[in-house]
N, CA, C and O of each residue as an XYZ file, in Angstrom:
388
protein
N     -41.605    -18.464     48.685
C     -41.741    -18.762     50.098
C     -43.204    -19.067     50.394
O     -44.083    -18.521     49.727
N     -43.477    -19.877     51.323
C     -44.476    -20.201     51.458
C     -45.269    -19.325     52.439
O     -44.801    -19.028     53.538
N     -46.535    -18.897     52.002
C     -47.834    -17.591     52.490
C     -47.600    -18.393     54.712
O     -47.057    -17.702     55.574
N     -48.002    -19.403     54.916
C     -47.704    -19.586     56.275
C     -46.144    -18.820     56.795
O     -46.211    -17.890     57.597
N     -45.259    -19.123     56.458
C     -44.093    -18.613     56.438
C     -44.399    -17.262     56.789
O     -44.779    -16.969     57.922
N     -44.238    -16.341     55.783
C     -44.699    -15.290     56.036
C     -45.749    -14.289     56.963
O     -45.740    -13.075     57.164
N     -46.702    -15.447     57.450
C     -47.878    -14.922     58.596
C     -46.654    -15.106     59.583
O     -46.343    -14.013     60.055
N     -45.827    -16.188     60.066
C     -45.482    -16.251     61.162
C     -44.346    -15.547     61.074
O     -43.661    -15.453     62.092
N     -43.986    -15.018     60.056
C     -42.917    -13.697     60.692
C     -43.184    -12.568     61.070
O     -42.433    -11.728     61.566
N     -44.920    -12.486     60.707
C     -45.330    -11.071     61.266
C     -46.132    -11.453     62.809
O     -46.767    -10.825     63.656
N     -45.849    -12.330     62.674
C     -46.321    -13.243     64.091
C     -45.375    -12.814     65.250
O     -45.723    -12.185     66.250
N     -43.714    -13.399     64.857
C     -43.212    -13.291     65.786
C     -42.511    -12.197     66.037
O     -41.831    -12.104     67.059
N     -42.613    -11.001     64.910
C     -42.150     -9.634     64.822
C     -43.264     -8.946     66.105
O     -42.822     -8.182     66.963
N     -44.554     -9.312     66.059
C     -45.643     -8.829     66.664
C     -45.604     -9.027     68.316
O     -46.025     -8.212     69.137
N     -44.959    -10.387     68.610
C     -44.586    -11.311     69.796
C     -42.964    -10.594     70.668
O     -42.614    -10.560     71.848
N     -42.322    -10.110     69.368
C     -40.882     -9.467     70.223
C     -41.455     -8.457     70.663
O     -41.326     -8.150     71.848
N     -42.386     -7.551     69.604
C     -42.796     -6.126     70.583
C     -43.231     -6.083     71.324
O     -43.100     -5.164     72.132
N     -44.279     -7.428     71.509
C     -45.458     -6.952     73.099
C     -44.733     -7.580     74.064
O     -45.214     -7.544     75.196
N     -43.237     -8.400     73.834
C     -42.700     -8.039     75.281
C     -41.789     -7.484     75.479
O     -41.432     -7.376     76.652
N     -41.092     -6.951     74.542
C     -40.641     -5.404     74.588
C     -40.867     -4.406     75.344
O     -40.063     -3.775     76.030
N     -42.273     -4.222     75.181
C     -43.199     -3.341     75.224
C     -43.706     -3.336     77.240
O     -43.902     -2.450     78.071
N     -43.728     -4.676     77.246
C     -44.196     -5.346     78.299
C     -42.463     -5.233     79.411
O     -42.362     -5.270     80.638
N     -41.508     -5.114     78.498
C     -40.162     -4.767     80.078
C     -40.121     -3.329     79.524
O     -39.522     -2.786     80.452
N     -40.335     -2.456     78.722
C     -40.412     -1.311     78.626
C     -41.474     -0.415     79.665
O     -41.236      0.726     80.062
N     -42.354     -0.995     79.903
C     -43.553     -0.786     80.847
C     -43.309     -1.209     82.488
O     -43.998     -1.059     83.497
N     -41.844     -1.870     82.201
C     -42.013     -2.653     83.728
C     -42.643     -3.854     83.914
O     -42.169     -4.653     84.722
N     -43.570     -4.091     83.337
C     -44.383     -5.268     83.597
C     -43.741     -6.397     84.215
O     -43.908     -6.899     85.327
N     -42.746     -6.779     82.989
C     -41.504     -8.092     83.411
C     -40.477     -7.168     83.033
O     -40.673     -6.021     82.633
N     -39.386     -7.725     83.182
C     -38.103     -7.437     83.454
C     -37.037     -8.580     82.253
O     -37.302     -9.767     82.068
N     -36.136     -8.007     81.746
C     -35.499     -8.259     80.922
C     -35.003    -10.143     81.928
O     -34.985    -11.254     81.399
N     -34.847     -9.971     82.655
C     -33.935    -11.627     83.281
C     -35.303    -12.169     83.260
O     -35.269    -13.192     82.575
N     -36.504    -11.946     83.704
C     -37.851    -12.571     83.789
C     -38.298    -13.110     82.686
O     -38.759    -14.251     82.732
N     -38.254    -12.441     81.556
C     -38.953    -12.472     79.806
C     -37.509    -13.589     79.619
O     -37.862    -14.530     78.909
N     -36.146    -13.720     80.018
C     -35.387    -14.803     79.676
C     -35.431    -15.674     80.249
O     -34.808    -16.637     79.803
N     -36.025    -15.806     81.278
C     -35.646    -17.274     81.953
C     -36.873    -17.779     81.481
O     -36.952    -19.001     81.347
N     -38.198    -16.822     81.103
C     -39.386    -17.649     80.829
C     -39.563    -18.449     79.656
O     -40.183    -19.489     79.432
N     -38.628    -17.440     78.748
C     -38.086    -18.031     77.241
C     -37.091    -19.205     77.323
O     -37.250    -20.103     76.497
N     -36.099    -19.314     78.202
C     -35.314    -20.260     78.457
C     -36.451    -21.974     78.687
O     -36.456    -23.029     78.052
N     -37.272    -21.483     79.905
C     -38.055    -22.397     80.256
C     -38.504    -22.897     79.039
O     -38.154    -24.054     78.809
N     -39.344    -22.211     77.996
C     -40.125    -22.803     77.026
C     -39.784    -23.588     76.113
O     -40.283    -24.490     75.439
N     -38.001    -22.600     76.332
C     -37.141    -23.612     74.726
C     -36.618    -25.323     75.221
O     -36.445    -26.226     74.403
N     -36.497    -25.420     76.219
C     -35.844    -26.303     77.285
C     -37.274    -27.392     77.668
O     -37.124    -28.601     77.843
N     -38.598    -26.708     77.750
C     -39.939    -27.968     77.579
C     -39.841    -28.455     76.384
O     -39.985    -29.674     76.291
N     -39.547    -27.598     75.022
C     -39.796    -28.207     73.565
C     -39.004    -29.004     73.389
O     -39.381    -29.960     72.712
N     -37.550    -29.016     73.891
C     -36.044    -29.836     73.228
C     -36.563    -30.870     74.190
O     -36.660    -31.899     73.521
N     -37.017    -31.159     75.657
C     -36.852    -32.133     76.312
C     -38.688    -32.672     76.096
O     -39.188    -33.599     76.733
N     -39.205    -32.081     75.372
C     -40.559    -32.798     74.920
C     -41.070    -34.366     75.582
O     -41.134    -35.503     75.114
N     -41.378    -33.753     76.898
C     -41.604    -35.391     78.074
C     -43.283    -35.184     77.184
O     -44.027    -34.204     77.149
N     -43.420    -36.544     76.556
C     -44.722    -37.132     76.385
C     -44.689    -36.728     74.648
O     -45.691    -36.803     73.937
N     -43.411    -36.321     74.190
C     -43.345    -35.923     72.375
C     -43.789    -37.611     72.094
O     -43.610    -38.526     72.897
N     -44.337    -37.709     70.890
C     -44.056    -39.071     70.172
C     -42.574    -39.134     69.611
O     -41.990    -38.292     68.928
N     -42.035    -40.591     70.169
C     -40.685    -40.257     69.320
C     -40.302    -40.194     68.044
O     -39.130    -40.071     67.688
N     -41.424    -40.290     67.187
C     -41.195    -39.963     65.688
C     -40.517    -38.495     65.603
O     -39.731    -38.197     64.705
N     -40.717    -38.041     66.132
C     -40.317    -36.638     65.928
C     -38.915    -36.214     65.937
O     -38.120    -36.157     66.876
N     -38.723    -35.814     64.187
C     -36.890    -35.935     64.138
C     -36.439    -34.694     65.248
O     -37.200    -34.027     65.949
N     -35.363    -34.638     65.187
C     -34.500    -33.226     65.699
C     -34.373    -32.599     64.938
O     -33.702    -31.622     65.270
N     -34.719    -32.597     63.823
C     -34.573    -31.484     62.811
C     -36.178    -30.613     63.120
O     -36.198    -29.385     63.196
N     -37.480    -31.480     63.276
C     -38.615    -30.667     63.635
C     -38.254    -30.234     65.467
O     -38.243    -29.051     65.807
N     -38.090    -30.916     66.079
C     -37.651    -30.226     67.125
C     -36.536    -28.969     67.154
O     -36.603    -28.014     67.928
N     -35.883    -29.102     66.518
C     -35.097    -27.360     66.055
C     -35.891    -26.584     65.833
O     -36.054    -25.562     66.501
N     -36.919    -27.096     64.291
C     -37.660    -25.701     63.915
C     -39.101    -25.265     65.339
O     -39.809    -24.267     65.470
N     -39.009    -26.446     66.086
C     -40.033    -25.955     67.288
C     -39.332    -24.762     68.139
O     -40.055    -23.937     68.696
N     -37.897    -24.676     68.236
C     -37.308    -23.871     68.910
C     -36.937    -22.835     68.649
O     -36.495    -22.072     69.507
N     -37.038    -22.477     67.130
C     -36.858    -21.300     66.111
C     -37.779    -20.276     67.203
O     -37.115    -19.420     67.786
N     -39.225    -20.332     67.488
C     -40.066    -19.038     67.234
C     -38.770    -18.398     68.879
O     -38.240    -17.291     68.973
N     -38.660    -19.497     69.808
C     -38.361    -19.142     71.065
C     -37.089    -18.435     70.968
O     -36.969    -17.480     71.736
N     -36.123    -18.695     70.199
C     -34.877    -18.153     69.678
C     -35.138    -16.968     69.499
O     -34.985    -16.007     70.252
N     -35.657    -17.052     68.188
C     -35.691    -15.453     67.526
C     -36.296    -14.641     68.762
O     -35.952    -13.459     68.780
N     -36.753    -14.868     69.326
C     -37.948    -14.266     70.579
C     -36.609    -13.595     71.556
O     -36.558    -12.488     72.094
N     -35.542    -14.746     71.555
C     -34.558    -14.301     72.530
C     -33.465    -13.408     71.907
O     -32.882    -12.506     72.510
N     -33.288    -13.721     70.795
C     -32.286    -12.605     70.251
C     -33.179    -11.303     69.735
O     -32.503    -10.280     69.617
N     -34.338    -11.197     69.466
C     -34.865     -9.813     69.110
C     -34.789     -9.174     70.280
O     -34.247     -8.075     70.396
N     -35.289     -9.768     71.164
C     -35.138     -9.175     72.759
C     -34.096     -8.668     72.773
O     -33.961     -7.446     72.834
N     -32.935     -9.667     72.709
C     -31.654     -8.856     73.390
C     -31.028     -8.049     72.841
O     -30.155     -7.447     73.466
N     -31.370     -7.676     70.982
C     -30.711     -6.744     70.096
C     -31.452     -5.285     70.776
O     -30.824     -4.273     71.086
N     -33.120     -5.505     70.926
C     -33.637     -4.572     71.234
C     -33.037     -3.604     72.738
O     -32.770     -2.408     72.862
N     -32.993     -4.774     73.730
C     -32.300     -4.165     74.724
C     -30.927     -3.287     74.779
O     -30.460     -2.638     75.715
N     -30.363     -3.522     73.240
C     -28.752     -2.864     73.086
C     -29.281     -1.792     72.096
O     -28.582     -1.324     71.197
N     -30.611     -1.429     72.337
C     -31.336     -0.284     71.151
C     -31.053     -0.637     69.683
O     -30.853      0.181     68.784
N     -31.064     -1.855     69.583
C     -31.014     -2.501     67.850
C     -31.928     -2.561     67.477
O     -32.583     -3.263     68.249
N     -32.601     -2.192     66.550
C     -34.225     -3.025     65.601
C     -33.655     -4.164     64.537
O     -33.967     -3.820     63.397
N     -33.297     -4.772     64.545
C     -33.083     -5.664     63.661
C     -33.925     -6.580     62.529
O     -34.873     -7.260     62.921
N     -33.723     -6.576     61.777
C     -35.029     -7.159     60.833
C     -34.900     -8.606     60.632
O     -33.843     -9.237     60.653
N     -36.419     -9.206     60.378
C     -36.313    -10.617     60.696
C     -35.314    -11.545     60.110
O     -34.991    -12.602     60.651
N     -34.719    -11.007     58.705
C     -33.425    -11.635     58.393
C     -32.053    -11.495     59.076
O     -31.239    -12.418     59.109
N     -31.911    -10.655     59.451
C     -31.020    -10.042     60.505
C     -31.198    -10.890     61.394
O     -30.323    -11.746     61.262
N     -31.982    -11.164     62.391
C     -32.306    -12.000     63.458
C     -32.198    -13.675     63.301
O     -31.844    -14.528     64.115
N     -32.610    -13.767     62.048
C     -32.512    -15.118     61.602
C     -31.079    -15.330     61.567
O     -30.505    -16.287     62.089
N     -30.573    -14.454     60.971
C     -29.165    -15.118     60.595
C     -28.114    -14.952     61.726
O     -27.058    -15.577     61.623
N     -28.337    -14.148     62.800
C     -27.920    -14.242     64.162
C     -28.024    -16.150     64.847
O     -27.302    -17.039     65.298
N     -29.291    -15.892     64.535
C     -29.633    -17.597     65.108
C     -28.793    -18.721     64.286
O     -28.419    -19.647     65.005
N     -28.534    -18.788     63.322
C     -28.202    -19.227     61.772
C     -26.856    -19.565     62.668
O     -26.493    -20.661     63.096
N     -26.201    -18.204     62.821
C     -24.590    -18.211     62.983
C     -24.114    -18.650     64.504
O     -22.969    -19.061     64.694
N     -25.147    -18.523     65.645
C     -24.871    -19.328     67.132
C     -24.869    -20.588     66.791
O     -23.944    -21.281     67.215
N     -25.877    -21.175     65.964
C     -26.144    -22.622     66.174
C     -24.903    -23.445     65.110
O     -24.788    -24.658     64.935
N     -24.051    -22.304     64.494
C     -23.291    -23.111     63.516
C     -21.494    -23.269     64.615
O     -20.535    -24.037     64.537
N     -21.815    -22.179     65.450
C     -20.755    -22.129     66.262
C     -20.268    -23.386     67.059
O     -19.288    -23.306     67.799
């Protein structure tokens, strides 16, 4: 596997907790941390000003970090820790649905 690979799973392992952490605190609120995630995944897929070279296959993996972001969230909210393969393959199995 490739060493980048690996930074960004401790990336986005690091990214589920601090807003975890952040509706655990109150800060935001579980519908707030989703609609903001919704928003972000929904700028990347509709990419106004992308070059159109850009397959849909790299536009998927742009939507990966926002995914996993949304299902760690929501395992966490059902008191799950799930591990990043776990999570992956959650995503794996919606998008095959």
């Amino acid at each position: 596997m490739n060493t980048a690979n690996l930074q960004l799973e401790g990336v986005y392992a690091v990214l589920a907790a601090l807003f975890q952490a952040l509706v655990d605190k109150k800060v935001l609120d579980e519908e707030e941390v989703g609609l903001m995630l919704a928003e972000v995944e929904r700028g990347i897929a509709t990419g106004a000003g992308r070059p159109t070279e850009i397959r849909s296959s790299n536009v998927e993996a742009m939507c990966f970090p926002v995914r996993f972001l949304r299902s760690a969230l929501k395992a966490s909210s059902q008191g799950q820790r799930p591990s990043f393969a776990e999570v992956t393959a959650r995503i794996r199995d919606k998008q095959a649905e």
